[in-house]
N, C-alpha and C positions, 0 to 999 in steps of 0.2 A: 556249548559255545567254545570254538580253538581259543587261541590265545594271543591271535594277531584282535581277533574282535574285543577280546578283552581290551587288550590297551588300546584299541582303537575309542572304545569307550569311554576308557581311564583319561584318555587325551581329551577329550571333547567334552569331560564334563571337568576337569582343570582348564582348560581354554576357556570354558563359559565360563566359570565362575571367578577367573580372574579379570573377562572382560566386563562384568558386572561389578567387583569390588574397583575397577576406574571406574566403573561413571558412575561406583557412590561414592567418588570423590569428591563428588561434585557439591554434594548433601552435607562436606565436611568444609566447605570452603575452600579449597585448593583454584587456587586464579589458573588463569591460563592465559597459555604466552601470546599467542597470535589467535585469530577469529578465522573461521573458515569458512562466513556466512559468505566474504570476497572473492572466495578463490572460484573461479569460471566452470561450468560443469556443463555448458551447452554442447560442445563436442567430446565424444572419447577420445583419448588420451593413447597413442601409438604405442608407448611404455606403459607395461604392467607395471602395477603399486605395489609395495613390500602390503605385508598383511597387518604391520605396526602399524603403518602409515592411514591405511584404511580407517582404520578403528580411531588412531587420531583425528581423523577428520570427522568421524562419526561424533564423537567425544566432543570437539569443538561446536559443532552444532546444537549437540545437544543442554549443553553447558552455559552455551552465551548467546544473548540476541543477536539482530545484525548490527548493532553499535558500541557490540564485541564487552557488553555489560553483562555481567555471572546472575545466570538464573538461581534463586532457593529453594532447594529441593529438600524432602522428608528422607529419613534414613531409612534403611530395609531392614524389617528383621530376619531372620534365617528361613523362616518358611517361604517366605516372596522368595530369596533369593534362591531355594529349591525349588521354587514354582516357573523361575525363569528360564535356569536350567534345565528344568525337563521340557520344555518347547525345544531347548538344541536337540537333546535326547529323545523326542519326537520326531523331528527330521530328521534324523540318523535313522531313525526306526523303517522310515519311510522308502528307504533305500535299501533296505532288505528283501530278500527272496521272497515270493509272495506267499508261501508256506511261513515261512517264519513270522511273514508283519501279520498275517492270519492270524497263527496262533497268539503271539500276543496281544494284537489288536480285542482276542476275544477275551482273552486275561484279566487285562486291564479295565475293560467294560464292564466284565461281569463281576470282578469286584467291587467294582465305584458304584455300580448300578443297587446292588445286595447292600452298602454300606449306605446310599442315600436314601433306600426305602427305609429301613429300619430307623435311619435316624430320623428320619419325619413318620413313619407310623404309615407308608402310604404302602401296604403289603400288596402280594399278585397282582403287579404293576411292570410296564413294559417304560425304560427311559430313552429317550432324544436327548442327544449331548448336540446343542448350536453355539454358534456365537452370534449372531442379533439378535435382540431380545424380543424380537416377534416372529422369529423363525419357526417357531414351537408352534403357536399360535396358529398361525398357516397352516403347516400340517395338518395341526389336530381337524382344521374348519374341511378341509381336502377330505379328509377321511371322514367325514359325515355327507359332503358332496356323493362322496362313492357308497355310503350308506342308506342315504335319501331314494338317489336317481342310480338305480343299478346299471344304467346305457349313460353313464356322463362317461366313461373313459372313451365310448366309442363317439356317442354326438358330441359330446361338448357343449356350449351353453344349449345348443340347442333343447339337451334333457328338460330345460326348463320353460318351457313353453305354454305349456300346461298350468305349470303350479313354479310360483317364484319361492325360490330360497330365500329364509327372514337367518337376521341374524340381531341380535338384541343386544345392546351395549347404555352404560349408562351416559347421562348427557355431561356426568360430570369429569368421565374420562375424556383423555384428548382426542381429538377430530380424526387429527392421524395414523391413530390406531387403524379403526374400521375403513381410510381410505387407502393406506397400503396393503390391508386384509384387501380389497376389492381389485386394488392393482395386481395382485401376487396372483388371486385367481379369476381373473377376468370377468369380474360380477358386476352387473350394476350400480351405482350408489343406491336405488329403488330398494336393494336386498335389505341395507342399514333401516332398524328401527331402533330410532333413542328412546329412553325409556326414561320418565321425569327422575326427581330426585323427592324425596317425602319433604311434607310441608307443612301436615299437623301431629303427625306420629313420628316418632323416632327423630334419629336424628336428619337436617336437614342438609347432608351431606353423602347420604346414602340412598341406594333405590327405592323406588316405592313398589313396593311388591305387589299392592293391589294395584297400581296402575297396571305394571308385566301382566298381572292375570286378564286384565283387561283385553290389552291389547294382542296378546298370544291369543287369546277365546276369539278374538274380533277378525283377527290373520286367518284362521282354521276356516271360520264360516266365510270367508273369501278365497279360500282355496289354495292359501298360502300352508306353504312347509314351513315349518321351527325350524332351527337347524343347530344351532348353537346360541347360549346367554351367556355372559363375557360377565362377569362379577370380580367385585376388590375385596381384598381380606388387606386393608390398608390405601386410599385410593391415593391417587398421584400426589397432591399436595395437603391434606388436611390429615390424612392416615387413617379415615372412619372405615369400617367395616361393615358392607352389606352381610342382611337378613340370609346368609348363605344356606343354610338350612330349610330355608321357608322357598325359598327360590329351589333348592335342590326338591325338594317334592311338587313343586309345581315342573322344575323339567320331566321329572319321570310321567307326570301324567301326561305330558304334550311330546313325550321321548324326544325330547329335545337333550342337549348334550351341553356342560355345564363345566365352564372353564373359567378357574379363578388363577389369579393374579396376585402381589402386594409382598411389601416387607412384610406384613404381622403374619405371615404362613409363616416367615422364622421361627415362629414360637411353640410351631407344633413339634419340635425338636426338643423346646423344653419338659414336655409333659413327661410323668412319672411313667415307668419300664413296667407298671403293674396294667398300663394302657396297650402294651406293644405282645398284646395274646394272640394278636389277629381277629377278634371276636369285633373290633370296633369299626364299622365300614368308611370309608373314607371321605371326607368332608366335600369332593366331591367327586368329577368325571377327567379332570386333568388338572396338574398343577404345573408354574413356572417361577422356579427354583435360580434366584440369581444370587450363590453362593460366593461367586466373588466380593461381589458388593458387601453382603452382610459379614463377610469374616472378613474384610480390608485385603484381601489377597488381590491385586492386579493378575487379569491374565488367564482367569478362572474362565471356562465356558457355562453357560445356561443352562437348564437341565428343566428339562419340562418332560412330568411322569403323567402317564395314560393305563388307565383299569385295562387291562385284558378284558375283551368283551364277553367271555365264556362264559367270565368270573361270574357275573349276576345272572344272564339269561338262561344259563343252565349249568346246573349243579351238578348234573351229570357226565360233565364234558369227557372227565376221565373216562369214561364207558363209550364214549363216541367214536367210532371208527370212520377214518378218513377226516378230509379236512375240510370246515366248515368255509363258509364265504366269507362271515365277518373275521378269522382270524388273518384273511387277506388283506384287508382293509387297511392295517398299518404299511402294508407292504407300497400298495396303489400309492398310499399319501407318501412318501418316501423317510415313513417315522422311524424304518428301521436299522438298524447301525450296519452301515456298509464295512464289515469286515477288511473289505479287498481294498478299500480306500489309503490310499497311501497317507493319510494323513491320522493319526491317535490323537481325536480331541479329546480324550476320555486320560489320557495318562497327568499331563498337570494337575489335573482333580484326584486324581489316584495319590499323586505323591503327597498336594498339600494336608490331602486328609489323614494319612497314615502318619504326617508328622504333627499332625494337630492332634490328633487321637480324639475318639470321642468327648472325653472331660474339656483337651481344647477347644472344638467346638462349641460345646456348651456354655464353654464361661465367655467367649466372644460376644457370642449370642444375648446370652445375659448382661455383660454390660452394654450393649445397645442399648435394652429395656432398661438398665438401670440409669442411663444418661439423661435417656426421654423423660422419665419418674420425675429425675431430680430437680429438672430444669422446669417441668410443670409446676412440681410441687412450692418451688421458688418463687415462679410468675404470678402464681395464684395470688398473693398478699398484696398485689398493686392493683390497683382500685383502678385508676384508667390503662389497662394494659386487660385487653379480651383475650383468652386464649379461643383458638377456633378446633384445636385435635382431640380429640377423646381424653378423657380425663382416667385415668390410670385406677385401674381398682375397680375400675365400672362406675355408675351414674353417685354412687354413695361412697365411692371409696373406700370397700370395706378389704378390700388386699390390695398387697404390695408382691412385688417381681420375685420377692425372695419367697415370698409365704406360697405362691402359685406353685414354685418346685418345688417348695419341700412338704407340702401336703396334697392329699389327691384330689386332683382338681378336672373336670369333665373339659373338652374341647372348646363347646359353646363360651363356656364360664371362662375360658384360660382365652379367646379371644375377644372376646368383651372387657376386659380387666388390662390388657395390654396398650401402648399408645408406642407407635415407630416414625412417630414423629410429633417435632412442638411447634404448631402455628400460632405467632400472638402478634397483636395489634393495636397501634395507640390510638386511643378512642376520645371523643369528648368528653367533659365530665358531665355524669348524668346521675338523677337520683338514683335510677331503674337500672340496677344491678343486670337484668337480663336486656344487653342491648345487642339490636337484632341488626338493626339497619343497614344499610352499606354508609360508610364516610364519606364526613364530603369530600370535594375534591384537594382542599389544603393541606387535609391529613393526610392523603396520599404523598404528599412532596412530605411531609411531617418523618413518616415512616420509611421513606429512602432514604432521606438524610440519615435516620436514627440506624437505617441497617446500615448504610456505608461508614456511617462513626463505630460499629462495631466491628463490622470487619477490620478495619486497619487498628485500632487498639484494642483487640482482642481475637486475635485469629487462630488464637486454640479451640477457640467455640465457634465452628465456620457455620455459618450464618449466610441461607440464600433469600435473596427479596423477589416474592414473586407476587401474583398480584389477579384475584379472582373476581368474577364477572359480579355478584353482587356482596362482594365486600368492598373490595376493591387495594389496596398495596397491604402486601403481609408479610413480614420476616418468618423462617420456616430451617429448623436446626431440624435434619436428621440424619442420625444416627448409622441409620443401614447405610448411605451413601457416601459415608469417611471411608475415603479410600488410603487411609494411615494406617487403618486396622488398631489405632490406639485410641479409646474413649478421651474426653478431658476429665481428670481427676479431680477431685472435688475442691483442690482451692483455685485450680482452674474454673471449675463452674463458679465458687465465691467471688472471684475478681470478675468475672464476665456479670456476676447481677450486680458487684457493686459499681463497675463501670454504667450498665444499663439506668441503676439507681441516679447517679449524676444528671445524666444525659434528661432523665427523664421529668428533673428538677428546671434543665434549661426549654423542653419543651412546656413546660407547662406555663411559664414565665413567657415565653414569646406567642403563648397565646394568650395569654392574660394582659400581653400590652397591646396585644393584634389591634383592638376595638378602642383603644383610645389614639390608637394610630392613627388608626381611620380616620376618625373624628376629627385629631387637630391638623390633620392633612387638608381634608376637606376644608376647616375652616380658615387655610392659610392663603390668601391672595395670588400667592409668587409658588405654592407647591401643587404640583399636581400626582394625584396617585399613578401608579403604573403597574399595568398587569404584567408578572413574570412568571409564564406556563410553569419552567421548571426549575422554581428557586422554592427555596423551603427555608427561607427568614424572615422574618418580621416583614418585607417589603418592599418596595421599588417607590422612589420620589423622585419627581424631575423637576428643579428648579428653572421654573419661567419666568422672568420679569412681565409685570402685569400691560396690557396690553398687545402682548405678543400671540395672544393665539388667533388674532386677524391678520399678520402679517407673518403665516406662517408659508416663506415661499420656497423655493428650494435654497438660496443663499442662505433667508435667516435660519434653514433647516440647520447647515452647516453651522451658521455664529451659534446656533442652541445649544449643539453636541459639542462644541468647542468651551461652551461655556460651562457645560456640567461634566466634562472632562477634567477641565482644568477643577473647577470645585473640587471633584474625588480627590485628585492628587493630594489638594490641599488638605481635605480631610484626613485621607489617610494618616499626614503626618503627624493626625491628635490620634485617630484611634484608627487599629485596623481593622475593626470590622465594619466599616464602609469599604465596597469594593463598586465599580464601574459595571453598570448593566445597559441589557438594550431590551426596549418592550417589544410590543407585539407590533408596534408603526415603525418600527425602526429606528426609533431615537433614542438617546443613550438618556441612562436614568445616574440616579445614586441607588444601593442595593445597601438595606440594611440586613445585616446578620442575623442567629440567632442572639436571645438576650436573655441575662439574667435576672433576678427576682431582685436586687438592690438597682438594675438599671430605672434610668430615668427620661422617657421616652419625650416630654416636654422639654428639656434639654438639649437631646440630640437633634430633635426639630428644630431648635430655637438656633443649635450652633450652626446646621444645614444654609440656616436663614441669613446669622450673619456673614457667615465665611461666602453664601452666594451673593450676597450685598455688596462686601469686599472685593469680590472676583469683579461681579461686573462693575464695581464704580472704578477700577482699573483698566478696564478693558473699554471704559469712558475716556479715562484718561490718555491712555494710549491714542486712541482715533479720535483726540481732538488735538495731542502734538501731533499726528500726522498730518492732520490739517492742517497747521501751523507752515511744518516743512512744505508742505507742497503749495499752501498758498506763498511763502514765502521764495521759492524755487520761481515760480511764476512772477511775483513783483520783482526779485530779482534778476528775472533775464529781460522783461521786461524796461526795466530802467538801464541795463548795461545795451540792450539795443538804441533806444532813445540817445545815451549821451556817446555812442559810436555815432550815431547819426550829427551830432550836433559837432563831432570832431571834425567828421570829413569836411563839413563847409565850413568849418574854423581855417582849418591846412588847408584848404582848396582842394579842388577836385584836379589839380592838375598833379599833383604828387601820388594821385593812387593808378594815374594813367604807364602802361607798361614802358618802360625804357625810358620813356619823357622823363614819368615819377623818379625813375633813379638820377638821371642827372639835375635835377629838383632839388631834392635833398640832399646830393653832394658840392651842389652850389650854395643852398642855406639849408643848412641842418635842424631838423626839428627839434625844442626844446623838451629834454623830459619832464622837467615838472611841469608843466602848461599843457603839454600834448596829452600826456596820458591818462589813461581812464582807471578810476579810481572802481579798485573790486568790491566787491560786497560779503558781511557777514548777516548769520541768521541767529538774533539772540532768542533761546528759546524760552528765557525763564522771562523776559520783559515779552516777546513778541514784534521785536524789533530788526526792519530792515536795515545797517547801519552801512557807512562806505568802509575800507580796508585802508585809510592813508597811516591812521594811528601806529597796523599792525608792522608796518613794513620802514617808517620814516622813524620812529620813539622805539621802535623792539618793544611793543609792548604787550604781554602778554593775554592771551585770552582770559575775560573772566576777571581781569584786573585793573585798576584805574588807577595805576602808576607804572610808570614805563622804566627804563631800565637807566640806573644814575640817579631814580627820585626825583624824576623831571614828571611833574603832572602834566598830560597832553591836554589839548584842547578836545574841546565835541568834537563827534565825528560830523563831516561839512553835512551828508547825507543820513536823515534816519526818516527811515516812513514806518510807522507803528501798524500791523497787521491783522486784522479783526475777524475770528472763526465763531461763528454761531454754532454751535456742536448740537445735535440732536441723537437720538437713537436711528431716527429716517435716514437723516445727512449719514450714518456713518457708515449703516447696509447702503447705501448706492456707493460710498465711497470705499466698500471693503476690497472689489476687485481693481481698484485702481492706486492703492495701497500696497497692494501685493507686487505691481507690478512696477512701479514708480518708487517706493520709497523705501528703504531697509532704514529703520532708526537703531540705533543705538544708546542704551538707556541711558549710559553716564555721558555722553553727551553734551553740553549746552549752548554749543554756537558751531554753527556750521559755516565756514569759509567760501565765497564764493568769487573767484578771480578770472577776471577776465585776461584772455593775450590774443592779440591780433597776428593772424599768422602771414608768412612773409612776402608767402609765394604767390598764394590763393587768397589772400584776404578774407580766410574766413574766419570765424569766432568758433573759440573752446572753450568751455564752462567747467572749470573744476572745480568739483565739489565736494566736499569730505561724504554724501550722501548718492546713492546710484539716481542720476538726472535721469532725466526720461530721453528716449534716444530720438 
């Protein structure tokens, strides 16, 4: 290589790795000045960007939401951060003469490829390096296509006509799997046959092999072709491991082709070097290898190994001259490494592994296995807490992760004994230690809340809640899918069970008050229970005053929700764990929390009761002074109409006549105190209409009964006393004309209401310290 390529090198893998120690800045807490979620990207931009600026921008993005708040990020160790860098240093590769990306391209492969058999034991094996994790998978199913039906390259589905292609997968893998397998090679869903799960033998998590026997024998005498059996060595969510063995001698008799899957294939990495003679044949017909995941390396491609078909059908193959059809077969599927490919997925795996070194690998590996152990072996002592993943050691527990390495231990035995993952569950309390059933539906809302309180106060133990067809919500720590690459250490694991231990103290209490909840709910007049799909606390209560569920119309809808709104608030202010809910009809409840084992659940009912007693006898009181005002508003304009009437034929009607009226009264002048109209107050604490001569002739104060100087006035000449009959009925007809007519004001107690005769137009104005109705 000259030495312009050198430091072309030199540059680009110092340019990567500086652009990677910024953005683990980010991992160290360093803010950032501006957000760049704002800045417009819909048009390019006429001005090239410096290359700083770029990478700013990249950096901003990456670093902060669009409300320009810092995301928390895990730090790299040095292998990721070589594994990053050689993705630049794979593009660069890519841009070499095709002679050159040839040769390395074969370098690189044939290294990785030699270093992943050996480390898994999977010997005279051909590798596919992908990035989707069912890329492999495809292939491999294509290349039995071209093995089944020797005219599929030329017909196409049509080869199938005759005899359909089966392909077997269990029912407890995802749906997904075998419908993108059918989309990739244009199969019909028909080809897909599910295959149960066992129900009285083994575990009930894994295949039933005598059903596959079944059903493969039942396919044949129908004329159906096997084609491939899809098997877990770990399955998606529990981590059980099918009868792999038992199923592989049922493929070879149906030649059918046998592709397994799963984190616990990590472990065939752990077995002893006294295994790796080549004498031991392989567990099965293809494996898929997702080393990123188990070694925490972001950025790793997939690695899915396939037997050389020579290997078994003929021992002789070295003596064979010219080239057989099945050694084609990977070529058809397109399994095999396109040298000429400008692109080296195979070099980030080259690099992460040579800095891992074998022993790296191993101990990665190993603590996986030793995370899942621990956290098993922890869970196990809590009595309502089900674990649902294989129990570590096998069915008796007779080894441990350590004893597997360091004694020799057979395949079978070393994945029976292993668990890559911990699924557990809060369950009722029951005598029957083996509890089978799926939960009811409570414990499901039980078991989200308890995964979500873990995650946020313990997120060294990352914790996924997921949630299967007949169990139903499951928390599930695994180990192979920490993409930190760091285990939690064991006072990590300490603090996550004593966290757990707490929590599990508050679930049991809130269900030990659940059932007298019930009860004195039911048995309360004014409470009503309320279903809340997705609350996981003691409960949901909607305080109704009794006779309201006949008069439930859309108005009183609103005063209901109005009323146990207002309740929360109030509650809140004793305790926070009342919070405001809405049931399944729409109506707002009270929502009690989870509760502890000194709480006192006749109590909290009792206070629910009085504080909505309180609320509504307020909300009594409120719309019956509103009555008050508006009846009062009424007899007061009322009577200022009346004694305007009784003015004008006092004065005569000749002085409101236009122009006459003015020289009228500039010949005899009206008297102001005789002439004028006495205004009106509204006493709200008597209920009394009074007139206003007091307020305006004595100065005498509202509320007061001595006027200014300690001159006692007289009665007021006018008082008409005001009488509101209040009901719960009277108050809903009078809620929307409340709203619209009256704004009171609490401190309050008399409202002024004065009449003036205007000059022009002789009309009346009504001021009132309250909004009159227009």
């Amino acid at each position: 290589m000259t030495t312009s390529n050198k430091n072309n090198l030199g540059e680009l893998a110092i340019e990567a790795s500086e652009i990677v120690s910024r953005l683990e800045q980010i991992a160290e807490g360093v803010t950032v000045a501006e957000t760049a979620h704002n800045q417009t990207t819909v048009f390019l931009g006429l001005e090239k960007r410096h290359t700083d600026e770029i990478i700013k921008i990249i950096h901003d993005l990456i670093s902060t939401d669009e409300d320009g708040e810092p995301f928390s990020f895990l730090s790299l160790d040095s292998v990721t951060k070589l594994v990053m860098i050689s993705h630049t240093l794979a593009v660069y590769c890519g841009s070499l003469e095709r002679p050159i990306l040839q040769k390395l391209s074969t370098r690189f492969t044939t290294d990785t490829t030699r270093w992943i058999t050996q480390l898994f034991g999977f010997l005279d094996c051909h590798a596919f390096y992908h990035e989707d994790h069912l890329e492999g998978l495809v292939r491999v199913t294509k290349m039995m296509l071209h093995s089944k039906f020797p005219r599929y390259s030329e017909d196409g589905a049509l080869a199938f006509t005759n005899s359909l292609p089966t392909i077997y997968n269990s029912v407890a893998s995802p749906l997904g799997t075998v419908q993108h397998l059918c989309r990739q090679l244009g199969l019909p869903l028909d080809c897909i046959r599910p295959v149960p799960m066992n129900t009285y033998f083994g575990s009930q998590y894994t295949m039933d092999v005598s059903a596959l026997q079944k059903i493969i024998s039942d396919d044949v005498s129908e004329g159906r072709v096997p084609l491939i059996v899809i098997a877990d060595a770990g399955t998606p969510i529990t981590g059980h491991i099918d009868s792999i063995y038992r199923i592989k001698e049922l493929c070879k008799v149906h030649g059918a082709w046998l592709h397994v899957r799963g984190h616990s294939l990590a472990a065939l990495a752990l077995a002893n070097s006294h295994q790796r003679n080549g004498t031991i044949p392989p567990i099965s017909d293809s494996l898929t290898l997702t080393l990123g995941s188990w070694l925490g390396i972001p950025g790793l491609p997939m690695i899915t190994l396939y037997r050389i078909w020579d290997s078994l059908n003929n021992p002789n193959r070295s003596k064979q001259v010219g080239v057989s059809r099945e050694s084609t077969l990977p070529f058809l599927a397109g399994l095999n490494t396109d040298h000429l490919s400008r692109r080296i997925l195979a070099l980030p795996l080259w690099t992460g592994l040579q800095s891992l070194g074998t022993e790296g690998v191993h101990s990665r590996i190993k603590e996986d296995f030793l995370a899942s152990e621990r956290l098993w072996t922890a869970l196990d002592r809590f009595r309502q807490i089900r674990v649902l993943s294989p129990k570590p050691g096998g069915e008796s527990g007779t080894y441990t992760v350590s004893e597997l390495i360091s004694k020799p231990t057979t395949i079978p035995v070393l994945l029976e004994s292993i668990a890559c993952s911990v699924v557990f569950q809060f369950i009722p309390e029951t005598t029957n230690d083996d509890y089978q059933s799926k939960v009811p539906s409570y414990y499901d809302k039980l078991n989200s809340w308890l995964g979500q309180i873990l995650q946020l106060d313990v997120p060294q133990v990352p914790i996924d809640i997921c949630e299967l067809d007949n169990i139903g919500v499951v928390l599930r720590f695994c180990p192979f899918e920490n993409v930190v690459g760091q285990q939690p250490s064991v006072d990590e694991m300490q603090g996550f069970i004593a966290c757990l231990e707490q929590q599990l103290v508050i679930l049991k209490a809130t269900v030990h008050h659940r059932e007298s909840f019930v009860k004195l709910v039911d048995a309360s007049p004014v409470l009503k229970i309320v279903d809340l799909p997705d609350w996981a606390g003691l409960g949901g209560v909607r305080y109704c005053p009794e006779g309201w569920e006949q008069l439930l119309t859309d108005q009183a809808k609103e005063e209901l929700n109005h009323l146990n709104m207002v309740l929360v608030d109030t509650l809140r202010e004793t305790d926070a764990a009342f919070s405001l809910g809405e049931g399944v009809d729409g109506l707002m409840c009270v929502r009690f929390g989870m509760l502890t084992p000194e709480s006192d659940v006749d109590k909290l009912l009792d206070l629910v009761i009085r504080v909505g007693q309180s609320v509504e006898e307020n909300s009594k009181v409120l719309d019956s002074m509103s009555e008050i005002v508006k009846k009062g508003i009424e007899t007061a304009t009322l009577d200022l109409q009346k004694e305007n009437e009784e003015r004008l034929w006092q004065e005569g009607i000749v002085r409101h006549i236009p122009i006459v009226g003015t020289f009228v009264n500039w010949w005899a002048p009206k008297q102001k105190e005789a002439g004028g109209i006495r205004g009106r107050s509204l006493n709200l604490t008597q209920g009394v209409v009074e007139s206003t001569e007091n307020i305006y002739k004595y100065h005498m104060q509202m509320g007061q009964g001595i006027a200014t100087g300690g001159i006692t006035p007289p009665a007021p000449q006018i008082q008409k006393p005001i009488g509101v009959s209040h009901s719960r009925s009277s108050s809903h007809a009078s809620a929307s004309s409340q709203q619209s007519a009256v704004k009171l004001d609490g401190e309050m107690t008399k409202l002024s209401l004065e009449n003036h005769l205007d000059k022009v137009d002789n009309k009346e104005i009504i001021e009132t310290n309250v909004a009159a109705p227009s």
